[in-house]
C-alpha angles and dihedrals in degrees: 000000000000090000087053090050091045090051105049084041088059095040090053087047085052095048102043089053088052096048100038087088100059092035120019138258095279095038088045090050101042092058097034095056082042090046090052098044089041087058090044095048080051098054092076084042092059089038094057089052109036108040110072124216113247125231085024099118111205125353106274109217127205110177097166103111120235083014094111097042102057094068091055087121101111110060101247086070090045091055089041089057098045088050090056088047093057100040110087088022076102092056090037078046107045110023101066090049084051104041126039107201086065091056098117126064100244085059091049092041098055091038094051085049091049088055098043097051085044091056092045086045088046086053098049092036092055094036095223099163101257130127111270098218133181080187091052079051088052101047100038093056087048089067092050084063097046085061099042087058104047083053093039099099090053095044087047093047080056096049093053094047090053092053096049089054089052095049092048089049100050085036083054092053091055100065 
């Protein structure tokens, strides 16, 4: 853990130094902090996919939406749906402060879902033993949601402030 803290401190150190130039100290640091927590939030995400569950033979699908969640009554579930809740709330969270083009809901919302049916397609494809969900989509887009909205009030106030500078420079062209 501490060696993965130590390492994406270094490499957003790197990249800041490396960016500062084109940027700015403040711009520099501000993506390359987002860019380093992005690739961390993504790490559960790779695992998920990638490392299969031993013993499971063969990848179950359930692609009848709501069918899954309607049995989230023992507490495993419940911790299984949490977890999905809470597994793309990073990417809903951070995106939008570091792109622009994703600063409204309906952008976090279809690239969450883009992600999310890629994940679900990556499990069955590679036939890791985990359950292939529309519900784990669903859900799963619904946390980025979730995240989207808790940052919203900052990206907005982005936004806005991209706008104004826009509307000054191209003020400033017509006189």
């Amino acid at each position: 853990m501490s060696v993965g803290v130590l390492l994406a401190a270094l490499t957003t150190w790197v990249l800041v130094v490396l960016r500062k130039r084109r940027w700015g100290l403040a711009e520099a640091l501000r993506r390359s902090v987002l860019d380093a927590l992005l690739v961390c939030a993504a790490l559960p995400v790779l695992y998920l996919v990638l490392v299969p569950i031993v013993g499971m033979d063969g990848t179950p699908v359930s692609l009848v939406p709501g069918a899954d969640l309607l049995h989230v009554i023992d507490e495993a579930r419940l911790w299984q749906l949490l977890g999905n809740l809470l597994l793309l709330a990073p990417l809903g969270a951070l995106a939008p402060l570091r792109w622009s083009h994703l600063r409204s809901m309906a952008r976090v919302a279809i690239t969450a879902a883009g992600v999310a049916v890629s994940i679900e397609a990556a499990q069955w494809l590679l036939d890791v033993g985990r359950v292939v969900s529309t519900d784990d989509a669903l859900v799963n887009t619904a946390g980025a949601i979730l995240g989207a909205t808790m940052t919203r009030l900052w990206w907005v106030r982005a936004r806005d402030r991209q706008n104004s500078s826009i509307a000054e420079h191209a003020e400033a062209g017509r006189d």
